[in-house]
C-alpha positions as CSV (number, residue, x, y, z in Angstrom):
1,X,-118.3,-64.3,175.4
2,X,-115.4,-66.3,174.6
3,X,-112.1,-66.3,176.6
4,X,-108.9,-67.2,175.4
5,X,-105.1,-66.1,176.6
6,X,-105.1,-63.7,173.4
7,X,-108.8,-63.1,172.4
8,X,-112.0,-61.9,173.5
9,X,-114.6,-62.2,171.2
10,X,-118.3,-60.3,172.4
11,X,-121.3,-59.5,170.3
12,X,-124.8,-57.0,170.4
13,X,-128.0,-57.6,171.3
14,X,-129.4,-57.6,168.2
15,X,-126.7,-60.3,166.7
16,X,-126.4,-58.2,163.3
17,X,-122.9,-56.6,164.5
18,X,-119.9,-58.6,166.2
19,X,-117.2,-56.7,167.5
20,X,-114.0,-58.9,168.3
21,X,-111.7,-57.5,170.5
22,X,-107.9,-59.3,170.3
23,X,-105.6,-58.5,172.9
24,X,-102.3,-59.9,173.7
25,X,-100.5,-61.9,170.8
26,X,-101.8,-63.6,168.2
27,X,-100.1,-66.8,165.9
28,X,-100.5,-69.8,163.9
29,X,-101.3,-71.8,167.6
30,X,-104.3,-69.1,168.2
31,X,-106.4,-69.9,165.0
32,X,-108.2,-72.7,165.6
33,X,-109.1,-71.5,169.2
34,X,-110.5,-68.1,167.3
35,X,-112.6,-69.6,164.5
36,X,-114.5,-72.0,166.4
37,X,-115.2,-69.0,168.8
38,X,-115.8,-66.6,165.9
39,X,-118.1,-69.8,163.9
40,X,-120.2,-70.2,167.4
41,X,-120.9,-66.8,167.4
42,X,-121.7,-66.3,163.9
43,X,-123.4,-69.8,163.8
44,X,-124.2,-69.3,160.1
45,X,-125.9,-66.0,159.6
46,X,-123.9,-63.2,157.7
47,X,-122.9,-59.7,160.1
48,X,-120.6,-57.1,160.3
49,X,-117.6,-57.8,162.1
50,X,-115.4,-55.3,163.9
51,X,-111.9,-56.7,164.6
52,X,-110.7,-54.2,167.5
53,X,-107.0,-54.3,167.8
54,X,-106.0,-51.7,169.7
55,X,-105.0,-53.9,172.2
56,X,-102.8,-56.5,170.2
57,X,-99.7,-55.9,170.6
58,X,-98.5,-58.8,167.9
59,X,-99.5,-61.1,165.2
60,X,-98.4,-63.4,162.3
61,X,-99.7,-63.9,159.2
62,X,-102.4,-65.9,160.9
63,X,-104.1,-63.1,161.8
64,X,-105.3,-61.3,157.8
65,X,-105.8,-65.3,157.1
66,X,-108.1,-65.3,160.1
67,X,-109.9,-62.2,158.9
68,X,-110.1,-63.2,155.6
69,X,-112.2,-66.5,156.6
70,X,-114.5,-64.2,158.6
71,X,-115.3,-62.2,155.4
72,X,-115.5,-65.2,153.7
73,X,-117.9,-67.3,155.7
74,X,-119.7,-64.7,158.1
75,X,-119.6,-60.9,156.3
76,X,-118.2,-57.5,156.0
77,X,-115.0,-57.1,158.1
78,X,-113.3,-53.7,159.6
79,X,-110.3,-54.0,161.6
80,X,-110.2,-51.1,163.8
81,X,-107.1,-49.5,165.7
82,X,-104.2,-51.8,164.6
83,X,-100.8,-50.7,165.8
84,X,-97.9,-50.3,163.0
85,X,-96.4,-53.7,163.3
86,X,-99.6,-55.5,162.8
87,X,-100.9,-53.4,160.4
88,X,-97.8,-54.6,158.6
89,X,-98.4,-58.1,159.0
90,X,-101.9,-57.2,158.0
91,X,-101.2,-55.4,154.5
92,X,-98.3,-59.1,153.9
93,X,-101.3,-61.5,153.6
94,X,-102.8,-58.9,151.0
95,X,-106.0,-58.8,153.3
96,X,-105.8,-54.9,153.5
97,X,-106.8,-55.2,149.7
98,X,-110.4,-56.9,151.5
99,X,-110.5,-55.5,154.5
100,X,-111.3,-52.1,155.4
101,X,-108.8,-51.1,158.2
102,X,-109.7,-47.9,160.1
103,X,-108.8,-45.9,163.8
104,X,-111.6,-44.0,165.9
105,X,-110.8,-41.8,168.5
106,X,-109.9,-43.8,171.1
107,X,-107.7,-46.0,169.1
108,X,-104.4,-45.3,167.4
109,X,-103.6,-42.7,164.7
């Protein structure tokens, strides 16, 4: 597990799915911090990656360029349960045209 101010990143036991759960803020100053974490944990092989926002409460433009690395360097990407604004943020970058960006039940509507 990797701990930063905005991000916690945790994966399974069988290493094929990743779920990263951000929390907090995220910007421009948080990306370096969240790739190496995310590139550790990937260390190469391809998964699916769950980005679980429900918790973020912020983000920049940062954040689609950060998900759009994941897809392109480690696999398939959701981003689950973003609120309005970053959803918003999300759909500038044009990642939301990459990304699949769904809400379960205990996230938002």
């Amino acid at each position: 597990m990797e701990q930063n101010p905005s991000f916690t990143a945790e994966f399974d036991r069988d290493h094929v799915h990743m779920t990263v759960t951000v929390s907090g803020t995220f910007d421009a100053s948080d990306l370096d911090a969240f790739e190496a974490a995310v590139g550790e944990a990937g260390r190469g092989r391809r998964r699916e990656w769950t980005i679980d926002a429900r918790d973020l409460e912020a983000a920049d433009p940062a954040f689609g360029e950060a998900l759009l690395w994941i897809r392109a360097e480690h696999g398939h990407v959701c981003l689950l349960n973003p609120s309005p604004a970053v959803r918003a943020v999300f759909e500038e970058t044009g990642a939301d045209a990459r990304i699949v960006v769904r809400s379960d039940a205990r996230g938002r509507t």
